[in-house]
C-alpha positions in Angstrom: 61.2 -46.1 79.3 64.5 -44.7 77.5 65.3 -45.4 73.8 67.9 -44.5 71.6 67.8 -44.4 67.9 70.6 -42.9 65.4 70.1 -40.9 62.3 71.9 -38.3 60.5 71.7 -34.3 59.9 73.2 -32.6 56.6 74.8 -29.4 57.6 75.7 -28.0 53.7 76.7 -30.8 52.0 78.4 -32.4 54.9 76.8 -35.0 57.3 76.9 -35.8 61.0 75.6 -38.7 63.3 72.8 -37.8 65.4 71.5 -39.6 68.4 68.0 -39.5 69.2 66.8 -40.1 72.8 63.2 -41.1 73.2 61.7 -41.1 76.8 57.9 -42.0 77.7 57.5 -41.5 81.2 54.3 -40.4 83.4 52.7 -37.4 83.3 50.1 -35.6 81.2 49.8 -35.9 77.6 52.8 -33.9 75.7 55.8 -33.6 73.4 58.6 -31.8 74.2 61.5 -31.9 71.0 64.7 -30.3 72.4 68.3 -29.8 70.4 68.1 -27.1 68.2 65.5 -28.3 66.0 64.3 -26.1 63.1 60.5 -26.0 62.4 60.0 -28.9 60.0 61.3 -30.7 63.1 58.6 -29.6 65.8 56.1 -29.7 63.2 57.1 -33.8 62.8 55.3 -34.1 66.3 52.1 -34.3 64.3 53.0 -36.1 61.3 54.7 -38.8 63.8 52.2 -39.0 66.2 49.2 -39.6 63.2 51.2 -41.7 61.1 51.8 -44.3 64.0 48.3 -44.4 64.9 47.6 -44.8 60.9 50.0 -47.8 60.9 48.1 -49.7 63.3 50.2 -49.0 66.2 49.2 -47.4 69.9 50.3 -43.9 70.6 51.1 -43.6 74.1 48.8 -41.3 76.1 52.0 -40.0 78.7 54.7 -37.5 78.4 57.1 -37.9 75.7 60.7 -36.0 75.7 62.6 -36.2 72.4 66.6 -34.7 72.1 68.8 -34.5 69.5 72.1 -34.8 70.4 74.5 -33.5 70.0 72.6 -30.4 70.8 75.4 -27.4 69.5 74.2 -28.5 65.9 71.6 -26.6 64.2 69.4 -29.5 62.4 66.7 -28.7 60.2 64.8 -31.0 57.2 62.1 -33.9 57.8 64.3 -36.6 57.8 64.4 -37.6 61.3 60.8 -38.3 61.2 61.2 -42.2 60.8 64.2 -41.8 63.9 61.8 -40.3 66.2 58.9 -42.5 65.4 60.5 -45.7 65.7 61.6 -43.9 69.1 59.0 -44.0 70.7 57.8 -47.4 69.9 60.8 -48.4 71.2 60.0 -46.6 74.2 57.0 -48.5 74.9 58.1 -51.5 73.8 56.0 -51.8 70.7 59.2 -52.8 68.7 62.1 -54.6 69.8 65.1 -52.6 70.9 67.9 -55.2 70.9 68.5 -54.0 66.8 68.2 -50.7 66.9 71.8 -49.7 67.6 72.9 -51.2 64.3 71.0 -48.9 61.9 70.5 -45.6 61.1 67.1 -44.0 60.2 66.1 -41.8 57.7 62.7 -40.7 56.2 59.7 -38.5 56.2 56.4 -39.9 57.2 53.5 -38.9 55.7 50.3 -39.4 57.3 49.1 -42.7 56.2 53.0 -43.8 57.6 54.4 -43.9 53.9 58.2 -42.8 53.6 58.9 -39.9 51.4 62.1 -39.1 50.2 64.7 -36.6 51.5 67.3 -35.0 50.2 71.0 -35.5 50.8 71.0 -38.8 50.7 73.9 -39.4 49.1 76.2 -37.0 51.3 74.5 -38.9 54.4 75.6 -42.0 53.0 79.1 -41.2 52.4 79.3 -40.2 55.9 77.9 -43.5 57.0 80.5 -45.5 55.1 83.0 -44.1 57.4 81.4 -45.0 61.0 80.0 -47.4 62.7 77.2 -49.1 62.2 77.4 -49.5 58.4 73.6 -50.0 57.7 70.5 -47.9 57.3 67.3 -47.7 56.4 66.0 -45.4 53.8 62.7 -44.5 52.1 62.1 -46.9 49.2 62.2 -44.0 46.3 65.7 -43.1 47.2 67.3 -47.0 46.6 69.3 -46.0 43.9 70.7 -42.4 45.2 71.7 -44.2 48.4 73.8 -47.8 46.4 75.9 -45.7 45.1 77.8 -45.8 48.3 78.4 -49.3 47.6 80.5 -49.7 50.8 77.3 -49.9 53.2 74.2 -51.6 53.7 70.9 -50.0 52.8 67.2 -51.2 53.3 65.1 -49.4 51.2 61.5 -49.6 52.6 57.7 -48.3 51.7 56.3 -47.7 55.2 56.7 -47.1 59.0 54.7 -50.3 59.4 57.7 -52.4 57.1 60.5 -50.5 58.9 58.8 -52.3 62.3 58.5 -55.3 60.8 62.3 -55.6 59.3 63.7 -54.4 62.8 61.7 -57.0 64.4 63.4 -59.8 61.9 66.2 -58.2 59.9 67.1 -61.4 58.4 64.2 -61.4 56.0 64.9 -58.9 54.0 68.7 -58.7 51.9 70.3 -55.7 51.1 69.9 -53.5 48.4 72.5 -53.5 45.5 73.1 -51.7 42.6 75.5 -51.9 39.3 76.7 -48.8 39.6 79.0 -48.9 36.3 75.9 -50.1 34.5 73.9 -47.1 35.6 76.5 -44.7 35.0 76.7 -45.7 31.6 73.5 -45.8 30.7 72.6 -42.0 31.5 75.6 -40.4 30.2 73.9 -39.6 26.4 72.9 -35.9 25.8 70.0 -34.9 24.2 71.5 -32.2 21.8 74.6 -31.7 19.6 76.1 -29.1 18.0 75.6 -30.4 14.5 72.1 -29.1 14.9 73.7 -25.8 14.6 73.7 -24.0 11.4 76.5 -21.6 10.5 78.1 -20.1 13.5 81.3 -21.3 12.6 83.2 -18.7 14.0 81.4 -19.6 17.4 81.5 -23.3 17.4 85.7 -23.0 16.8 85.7 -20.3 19.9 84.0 -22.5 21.9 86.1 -25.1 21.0 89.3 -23.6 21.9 87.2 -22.6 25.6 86.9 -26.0 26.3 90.0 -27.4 25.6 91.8 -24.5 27.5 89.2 -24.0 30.5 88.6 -20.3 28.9 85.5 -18.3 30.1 83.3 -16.7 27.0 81.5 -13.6 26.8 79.3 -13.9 23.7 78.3 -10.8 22.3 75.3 -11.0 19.8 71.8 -9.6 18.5 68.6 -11.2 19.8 68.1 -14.5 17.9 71.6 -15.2 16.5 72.1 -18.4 18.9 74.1 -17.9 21.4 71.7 -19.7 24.2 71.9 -22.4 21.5 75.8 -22.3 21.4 75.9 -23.0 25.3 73.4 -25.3 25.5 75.1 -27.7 23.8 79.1 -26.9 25.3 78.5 -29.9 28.0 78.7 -32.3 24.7 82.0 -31.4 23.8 83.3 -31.4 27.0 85.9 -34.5 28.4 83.0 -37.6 29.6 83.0 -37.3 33.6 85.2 -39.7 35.7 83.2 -42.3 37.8 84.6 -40.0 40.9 83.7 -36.5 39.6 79.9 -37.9 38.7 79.6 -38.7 42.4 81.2 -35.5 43.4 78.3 -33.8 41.7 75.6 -36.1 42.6 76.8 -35.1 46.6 75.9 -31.8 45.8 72.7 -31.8 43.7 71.8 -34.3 46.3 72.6 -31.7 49.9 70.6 -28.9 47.4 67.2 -31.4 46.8 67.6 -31.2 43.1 67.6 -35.0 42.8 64.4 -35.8 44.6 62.4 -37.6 42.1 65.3 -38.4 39.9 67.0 -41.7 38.9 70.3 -42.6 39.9 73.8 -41.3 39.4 74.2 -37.5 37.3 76.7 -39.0 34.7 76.4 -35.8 32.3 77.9 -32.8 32.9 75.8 -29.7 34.4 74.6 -26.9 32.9 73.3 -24.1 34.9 71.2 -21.6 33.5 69.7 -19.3 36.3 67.7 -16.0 35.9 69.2 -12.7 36.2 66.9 -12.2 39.1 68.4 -14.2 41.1 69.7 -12.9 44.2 73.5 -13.6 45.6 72.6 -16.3 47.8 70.8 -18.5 45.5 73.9 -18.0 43.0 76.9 -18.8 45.6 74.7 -20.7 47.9 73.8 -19.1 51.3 70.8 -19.3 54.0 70.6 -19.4 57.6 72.3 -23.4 57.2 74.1 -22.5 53.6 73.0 -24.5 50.9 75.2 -25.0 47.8 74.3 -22.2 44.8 73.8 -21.6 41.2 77.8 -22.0 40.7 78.5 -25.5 42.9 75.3 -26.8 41.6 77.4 -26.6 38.3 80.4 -27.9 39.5 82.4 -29.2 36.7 80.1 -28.6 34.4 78.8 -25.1 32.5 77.5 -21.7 34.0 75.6 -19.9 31.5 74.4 -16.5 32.6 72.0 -15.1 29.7 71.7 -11.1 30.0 74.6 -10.1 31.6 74.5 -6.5 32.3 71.1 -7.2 34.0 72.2 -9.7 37.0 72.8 -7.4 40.0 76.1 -6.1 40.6 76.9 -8.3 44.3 75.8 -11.2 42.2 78.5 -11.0 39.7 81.1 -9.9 41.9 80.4 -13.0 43.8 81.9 -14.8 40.9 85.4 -13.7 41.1 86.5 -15.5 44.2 85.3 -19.2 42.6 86.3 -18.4 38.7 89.8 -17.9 40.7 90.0 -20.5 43.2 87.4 -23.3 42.1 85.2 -23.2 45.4 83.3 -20.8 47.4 83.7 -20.0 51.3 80.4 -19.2 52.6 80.7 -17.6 56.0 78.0 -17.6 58.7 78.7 -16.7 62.8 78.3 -20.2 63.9 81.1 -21.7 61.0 82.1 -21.6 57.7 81.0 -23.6 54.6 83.0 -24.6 51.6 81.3 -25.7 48.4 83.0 -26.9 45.9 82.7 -24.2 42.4 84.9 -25.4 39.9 83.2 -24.3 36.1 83.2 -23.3 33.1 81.3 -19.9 33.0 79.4 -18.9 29.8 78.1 -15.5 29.9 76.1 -13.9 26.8 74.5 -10.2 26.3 73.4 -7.8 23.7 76.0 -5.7 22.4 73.3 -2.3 23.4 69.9 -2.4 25.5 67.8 -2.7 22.2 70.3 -5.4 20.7 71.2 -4.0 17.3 74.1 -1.8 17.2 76.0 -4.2 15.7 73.0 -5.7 13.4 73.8 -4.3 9.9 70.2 -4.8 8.7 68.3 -3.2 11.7 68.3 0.5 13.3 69.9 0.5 17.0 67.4 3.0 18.7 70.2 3.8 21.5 72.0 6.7 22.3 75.5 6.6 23.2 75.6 7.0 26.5 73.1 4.1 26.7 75.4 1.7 25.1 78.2 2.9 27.7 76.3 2.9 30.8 74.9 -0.6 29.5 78.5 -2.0 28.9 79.9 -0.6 32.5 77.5 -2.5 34.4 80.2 -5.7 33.9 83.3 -5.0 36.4 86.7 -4.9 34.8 88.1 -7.6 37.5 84.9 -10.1 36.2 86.2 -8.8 32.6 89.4 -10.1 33.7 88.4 -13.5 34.2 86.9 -13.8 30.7 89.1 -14.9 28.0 87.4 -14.9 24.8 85.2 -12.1 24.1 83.3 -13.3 21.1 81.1 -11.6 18.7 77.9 -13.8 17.5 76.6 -11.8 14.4 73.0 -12.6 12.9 72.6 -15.9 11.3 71.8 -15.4 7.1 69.6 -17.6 5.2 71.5 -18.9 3.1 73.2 -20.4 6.2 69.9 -21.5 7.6 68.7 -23.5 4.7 72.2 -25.1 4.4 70.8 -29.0 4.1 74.4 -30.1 4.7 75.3 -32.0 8.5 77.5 -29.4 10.3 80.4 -31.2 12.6 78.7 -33.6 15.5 79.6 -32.7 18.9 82.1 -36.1 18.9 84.4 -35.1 16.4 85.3 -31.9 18.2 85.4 -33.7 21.4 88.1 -35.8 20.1 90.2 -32.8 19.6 89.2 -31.2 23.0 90.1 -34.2 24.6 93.6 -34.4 22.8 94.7 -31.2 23.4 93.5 -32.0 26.6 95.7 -34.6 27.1 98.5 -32.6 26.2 97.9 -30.1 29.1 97.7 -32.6 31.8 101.0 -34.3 30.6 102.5 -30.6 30.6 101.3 -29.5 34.2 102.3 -32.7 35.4 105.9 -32.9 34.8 106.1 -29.1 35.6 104.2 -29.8 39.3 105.5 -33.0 39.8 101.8 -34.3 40.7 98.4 -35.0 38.9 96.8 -32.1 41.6 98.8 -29.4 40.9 102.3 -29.7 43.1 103.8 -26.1 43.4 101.2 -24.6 41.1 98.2 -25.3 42.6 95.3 -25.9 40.6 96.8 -25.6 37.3 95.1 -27.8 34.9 94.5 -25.9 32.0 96.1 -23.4 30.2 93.3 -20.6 31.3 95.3 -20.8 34.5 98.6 -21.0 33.6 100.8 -17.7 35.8 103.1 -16.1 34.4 105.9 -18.0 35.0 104.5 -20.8 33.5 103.4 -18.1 30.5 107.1 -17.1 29.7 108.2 -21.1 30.0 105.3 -22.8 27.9 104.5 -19.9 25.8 107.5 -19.4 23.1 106.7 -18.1 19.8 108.1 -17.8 16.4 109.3 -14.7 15.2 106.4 -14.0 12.8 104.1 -14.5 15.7 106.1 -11.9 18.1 106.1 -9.5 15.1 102.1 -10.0 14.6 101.6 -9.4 18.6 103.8 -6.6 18.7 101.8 -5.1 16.1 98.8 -6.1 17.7 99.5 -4.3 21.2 100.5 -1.1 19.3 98.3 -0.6 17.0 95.1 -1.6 18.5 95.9 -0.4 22.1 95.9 -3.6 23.8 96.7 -3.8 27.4 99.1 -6.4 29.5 95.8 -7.7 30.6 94.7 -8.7 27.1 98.8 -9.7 25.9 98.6 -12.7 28.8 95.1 -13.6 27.6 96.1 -14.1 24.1 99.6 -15.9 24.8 97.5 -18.5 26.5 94.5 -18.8 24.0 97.0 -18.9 21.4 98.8 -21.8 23.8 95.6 -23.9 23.7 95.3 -23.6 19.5 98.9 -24.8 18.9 97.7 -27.0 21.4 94.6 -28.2 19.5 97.5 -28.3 15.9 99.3 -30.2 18.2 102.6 -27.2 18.0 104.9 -27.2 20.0 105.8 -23.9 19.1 102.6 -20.6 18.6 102.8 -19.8 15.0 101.8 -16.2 14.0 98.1 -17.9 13.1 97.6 -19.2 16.2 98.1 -15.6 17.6 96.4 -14.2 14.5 93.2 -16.5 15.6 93.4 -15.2 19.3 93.4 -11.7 18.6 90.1 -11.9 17.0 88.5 -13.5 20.6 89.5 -10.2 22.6 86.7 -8.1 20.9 86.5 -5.9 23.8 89.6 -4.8 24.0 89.5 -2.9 20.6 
């Protein structure tokens, strides 16, 4: 006998239907699994065939042929398990059929016929909210991942045996809901704050005026003078998520598996902190099916790269095309993939190999050749998409034993968020639209072009006299005069000036370290 059964297969972070096609006909005992199944598939034979005879059902001693249609898509993962077991009990009538075209099925089995979760749950979800039929059944630990689609139906179960059971009599079971606005709220607290940092001030404001611009930071520092501590804690001061950009990011961590065994919605922002061993495919996402990286996986949220010069060189220059455009095309011969890359990148090194040639109190043991060849392992054009370059000197004791509450992470995300405010009301009446209009993508003032430069950019006469200075005597370049028009743009900005002021330059120019 024939049976059909529908599921769904995550390519990236995107979903398609799939239609499973179970036939038990004579012949001697075999599987054959057909559709360009990866091995997780095939090796779901086994856990399918045990887990049914584990659950109390008969496994059917004929031949049993199993496609996957459509059969041009690659599938991988073990989440057609459920699908193919309820399959073939179908196909020998163990279950009744006349339901099965309004669900979809999605689950591992393990062996005792338990469901265990899978990932991309939500992304599969999504998908079914726009086709027919708008119901599916899930494994039980992924309930909350999969309500936050709230326009389907979803039947979270425990085992293969309860999935027989509620297809034999849906009506006893309702539908799983969730509050969605209660959840969201509820996990959107951080657990630190950048009043636990001492001293620093210098930092915190540069960080500050990052955030409220969009700016990338370099921080350049000895061993032990905070700076892992100053990004850590960047994601607090940043505007709260949107209901629609926390689900954006929940699709992804979902596609990657990095919310298997986790609650609910991810209401706080990212923060990625991956080890400069990583290779290029694990940062911008990659593999035979491309999975989303290092970079979407912090998608709207904060990149930090610890130890610059030591990533490998295709890994930063695989940076430059998302800093720029806010996604990622990953290529492969079958199609293309597009994650979605839009963040804030943090980067921090020592300022030489040993870490003290800029430590007043201890002896830098490196040549200088060292330091340059150290130094030139960072590419100009990824230098070019850092704004601030900012200098993180030693923390003194008399700043470390400083009883005194420094400024909570709330109180400068009321001023972020202000001058904020002030950028999107600028952009928007210069586009003509919330996304960007003729100037795509311009949100911030880190990515204002230089027409929007010479129109929103107008200083005083002080402040041209201080730049002019500035270029000439310190030997700046064009690069490093657009980079300080906007920084200084986002710190009258943050004074609320409609007009830079020869401070707000003054204040810039310190945050180009580099280029002096």
């Amino acid at each position: 006998m024939l049976a059909k059964v529908l599921s769904f297969c995550l390519v990236g972070i995107e979903a398609f239907p799939i239609e499973i096609e179970v036939d038990v006909s004579r012949g001697l005992p075999a599987i054959s699994l057909v559709g360009l199944a990866d091995m997780a598939i095939k090796e779901s034979k086994e856990r399918v065939k045990t887990a049914i005879r584990n659950s109390g059902f008969q496994w059917p001693a004929e031949r049993i042929t199993i496609s996957l249609a459509p059969s041009d898509i690659k599938k991988e993962g073990t989440g057609f398990d459920l699908a193919i077991a309820i399959g073939i009990l179908a196909a020998t009538k163990q279950i009744n059929c006349q339901n099965l075209e309004n669900f979809y099925l999605l689950g591992e089995l393990s062996l005792d016929g338990c469901l265990r979760p899978i990932r991309g749950i939500l992304p599969i979800c999504i998908a079914v909210s726009k086709s027919r039929p708008k119901s599916t059944i899930i494994p039980l630990s992924c309930a909350k991942e999969a309500a936050l689609v709230s326009e389907i139906n979803i039947w979270p179960l425990r085992t293969l045996k309860n999935a027989v059971e509620f297809l034999n009599n849906p009506q006893v079971i309702k539908p799983f809901k969730l509050d969605l606005k209660n959840i969201f709220q509820q996990n959107s607290e951080y657990k630190v704050d950048f009043s636990e940092i001492k001293g620093q001030f210098m930092a915190k404001r540069a960080l500050e005026v990052a955030v409220a611009g969009g700016h990338n930071v370099l921080m350049i520092g000895p061993p032990g003078s905070g700076k892992t501590m100053l990004a850590k804690r960047v994601p607090t001061i940043m505007p709260d998520l949107t209901l629609e950009e926390a689900l954006e990011i929940t699709k992804i961590h979902s596609a990657a598996g990095t919310l298997i065994g986790k609650e609910g919605i991810i209401s706080c922002r990212p923060f990625r902190f991956p080890h400069h061993s990583i290779s290029d495919a694990a940062l911008v996402g990659g593999g035979s099916l491309p999975k989303p990286g290092e970079i979407s996986l912090s998608h709207q949220g904060v990149l930090f790269l610890d130890e610059l010069p030591e990533f490998r060189r295709d890994c930063l220059e695989g940076l430059r095309q998302p800093l720029e455009d806010g996604f990622i095309s990953v290529s492969r011969v079958a199609r293309s993939f597009v994650f979605p890359a839009s963040f804030m990148l943090i980067c921090a090194m020592n300022p030489c190999p040993c870490g003290y040639y800029t430590d007043p109190k201890k002896v830098c043991s490196c040549g200088t050749n060292k330091i340059v060849n150290y130094m030139s392992k960072i590419s100009g054009p990824l230098l070019d998409r850092i704004d601030i370059h900012l200098e993180v000197p030693a923390i003194k004791y008399k700043e470390l034993t400083d009883t005194k509450d420094a400024e909570a992470s709330k109180i400068i995300k009321e001023r972020v968020e202000k001058a904020r405010g002030i950028q999107r009301e600028r952009f928007y009446a210069e586009c003509g639209s919330a996304s960007g209009g003729r100037d795509e993508r311009i949100f911030y003032n880190a990515s204002m072009n230089t027409r929007l430069i010479k129109k929103y950019c107008i200083l005083e006469e002080e402040a041209k006299e201080l730049l002019k200075l500035a270029m000439t005597e310190l030997g700046l370049s064009a690069r490093a005069y657009d980079k300080i028009l906007k920084m200084s743009r986002t710190i009258a900005d943050l004074a609320g000036s409609d007009i830079i002021l020869a401070t707000h330059i003054a204040e810039a120019i310190q945050y180009r370290s580099l280029d002096r």
